[in-house]
N, C-alpha and C positions, 0 to 999 in steps of 0.2 A: 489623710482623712478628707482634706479638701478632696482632692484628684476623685475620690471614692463618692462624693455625694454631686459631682458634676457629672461620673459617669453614671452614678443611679437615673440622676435629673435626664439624662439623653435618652437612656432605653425608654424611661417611662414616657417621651416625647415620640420615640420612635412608634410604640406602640399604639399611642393615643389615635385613631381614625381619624382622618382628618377630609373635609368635603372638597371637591376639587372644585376650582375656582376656574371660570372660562374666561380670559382675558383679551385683547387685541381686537383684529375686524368681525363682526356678527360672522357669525356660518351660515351658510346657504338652507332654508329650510330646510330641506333632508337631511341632513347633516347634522343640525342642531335638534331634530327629532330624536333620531339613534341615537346621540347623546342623553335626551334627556330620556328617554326608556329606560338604559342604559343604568343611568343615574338610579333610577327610581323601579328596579328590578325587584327588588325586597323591598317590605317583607311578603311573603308569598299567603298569609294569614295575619288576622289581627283579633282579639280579644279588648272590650275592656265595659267599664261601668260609664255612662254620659246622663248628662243634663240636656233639655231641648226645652228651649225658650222660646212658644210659636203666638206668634201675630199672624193668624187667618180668619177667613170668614166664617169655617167654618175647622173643627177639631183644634185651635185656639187654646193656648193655658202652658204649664208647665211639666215636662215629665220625666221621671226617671227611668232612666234605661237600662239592660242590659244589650249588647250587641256585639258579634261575630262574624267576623265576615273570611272569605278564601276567594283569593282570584280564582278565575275574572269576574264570575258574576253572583257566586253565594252567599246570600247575609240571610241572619237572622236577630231580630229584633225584639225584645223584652220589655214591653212599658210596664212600672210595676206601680203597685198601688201605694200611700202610704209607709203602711208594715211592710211591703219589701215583696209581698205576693205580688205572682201575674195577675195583671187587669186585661193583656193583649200579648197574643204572640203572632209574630208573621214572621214569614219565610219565605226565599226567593233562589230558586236551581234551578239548573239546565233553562231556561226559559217559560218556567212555571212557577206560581202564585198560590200562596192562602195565609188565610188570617183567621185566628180563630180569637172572635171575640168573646172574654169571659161574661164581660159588663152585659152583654146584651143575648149572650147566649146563642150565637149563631158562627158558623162556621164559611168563610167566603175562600173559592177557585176558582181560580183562570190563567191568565199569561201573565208574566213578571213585567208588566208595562206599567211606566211611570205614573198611572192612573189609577191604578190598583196598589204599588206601594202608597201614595197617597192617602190610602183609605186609613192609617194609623197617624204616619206626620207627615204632614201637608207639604210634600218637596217634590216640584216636578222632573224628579229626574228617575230616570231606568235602574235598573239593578246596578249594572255593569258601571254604569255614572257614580252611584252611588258608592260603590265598594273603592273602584278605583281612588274618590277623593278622600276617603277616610282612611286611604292607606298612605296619602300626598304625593299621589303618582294622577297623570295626562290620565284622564280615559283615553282609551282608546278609538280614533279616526279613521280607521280603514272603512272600505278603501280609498276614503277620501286624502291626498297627499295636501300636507302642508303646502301653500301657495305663497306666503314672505315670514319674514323673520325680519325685525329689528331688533334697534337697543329700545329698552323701554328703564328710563332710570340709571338704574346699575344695574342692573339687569337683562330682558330681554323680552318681546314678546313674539309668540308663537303663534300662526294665522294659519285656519286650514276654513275651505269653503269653496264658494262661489258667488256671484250677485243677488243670491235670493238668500241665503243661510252663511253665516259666519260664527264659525266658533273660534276664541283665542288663549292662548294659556301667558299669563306673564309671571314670567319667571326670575330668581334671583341669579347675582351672578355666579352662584354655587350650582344650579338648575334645580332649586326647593321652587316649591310652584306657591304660586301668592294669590291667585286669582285666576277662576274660570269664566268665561265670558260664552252666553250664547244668542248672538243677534238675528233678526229675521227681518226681512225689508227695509233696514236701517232699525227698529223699533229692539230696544233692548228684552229678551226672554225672560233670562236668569242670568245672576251671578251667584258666584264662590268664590269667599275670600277665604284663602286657609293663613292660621299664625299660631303663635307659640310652636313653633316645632322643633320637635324631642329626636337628636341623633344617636342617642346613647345605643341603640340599637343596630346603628348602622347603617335606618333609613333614616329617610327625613318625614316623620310623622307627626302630623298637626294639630295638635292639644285643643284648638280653636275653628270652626266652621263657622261663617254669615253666608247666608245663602238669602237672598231679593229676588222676589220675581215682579217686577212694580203693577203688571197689569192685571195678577190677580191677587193685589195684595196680600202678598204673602214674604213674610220676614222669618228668619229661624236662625235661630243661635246653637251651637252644638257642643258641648264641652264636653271634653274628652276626660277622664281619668283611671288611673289605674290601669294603664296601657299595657298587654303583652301582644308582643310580634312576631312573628316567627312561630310561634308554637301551633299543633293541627289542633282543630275543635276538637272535640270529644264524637264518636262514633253517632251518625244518625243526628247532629245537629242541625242538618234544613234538611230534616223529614218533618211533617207535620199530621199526624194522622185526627182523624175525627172523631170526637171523645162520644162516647155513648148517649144519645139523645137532645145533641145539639141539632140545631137546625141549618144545613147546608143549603148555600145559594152562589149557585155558579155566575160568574162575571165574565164579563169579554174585555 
């Protein structure tokens, strides 16, 4: 009986997923890239309900979410009201934008630029930014190549740029990503700190988002729950058509 619950205890060990750990001298930027892609391949879609706790100057307050997103660059976003009704929907594919706002009755398109998602919660980042860190994967840097890699902690940080723009990811020593950084003339843009992150899935998805942008005061919190991964949205999810006698206003 013993013999029998040490062999149980081993498969269920073998089975268990387990995150690979990078050990020894740092890898050479390129190298520690592909790894962490690599790492952070899944989930190829994410679903779930979230909280956002925003400090701005402007669209400021608390709001309940629904959001869906598919690499690389597809989300859609649900602020609901109270009861659980939409108050806002927006959407962002192939490189195009709109938002239809219920509260105000008007309907906004143009390019998926980090300017225009804005227009609902106040986070300066792109679609593709976006999607990437709430799945707890690098956005993606092409064709800019990573320039150094160190240890940062027990972990490691990741540098891609040049003298005028620096973006860096630091990472753990499993390559879960802990922090987005994006600098411009020395002067800090934005951060992302992701945490709580959930492997049951297979990725390393982060229960947690602070995102800072200090020069346009803007703070945001993101709580993740009720996480599905892996699973495709439902048919026609960032389509966003224009409801009968709303008022559209195109943006650039």
């Amino acid at each position: 009986m013993k013999i029998l619950r040490v062999s149980v205890v081993c498969l269920l060990a073998a089975a268990c997923p387990k995150s690979a750990t990078v050990s020894g001298p740092v890898p050479e930027p390129a190298a520690l890239y592909e790894m962490v892609k690599k790492a952070h391949a899944v989930p190829a879609t994410l679903s779930c309900d979230a909280k956002a706790f925003v400090e701005a100057p402007e669209n400021g307050g608390r709001y309940a979410l629904h959001i869906a997103v598919q690499r690389p660059s597809s989300i859609r976003i649900e602020a609901l009201t109270p009861m659980g009704d939409p108050a806002a929907v927006l959407v962002a594919d192939q490189g195009r934008f709109a938002l239809m706002d219920l509260r105000n009755n008007v309907f906004y398109r143009g390019p998926a630029s980090a300017r225009n998602l804005s227009r609902l919660i106040p986070v300066p980042l792109g679609a593709s930014e976006l999607v990437s860190l709430i799945t707890g994967a690098v956005p993606d840097q092409s064709p800019s190549p990573p320039i150094d890699s160190r240890r940062e902690e027990e972990g490691f940080r990741l540098v891609f740029g040049n003298d005028f723009l620096r973006v860096s990811v630091v990472l753990g020593a499993d390559l879960r990503v802990l922090r987005f950084e994006r600098v411009a003339k020395g002067t800090l843009e934005y951060s992302v700190s992701l945490d709580e992150h959930d492997d049951s899935s297979g990725a390393q998805v982060p229960r947690l988002l602070h995102l800072e942008a200090p020069f346009e005061k803007i703070k945001v919190d993101l709580r993740l729950r009720s996480v599905v991964a892996g699973k495709p949205p439902p048919a026609g999810a960032f389509l966003l058509g224009v409801p009968q006698g709303m008022r559209v206003e195109e943006v650039e």
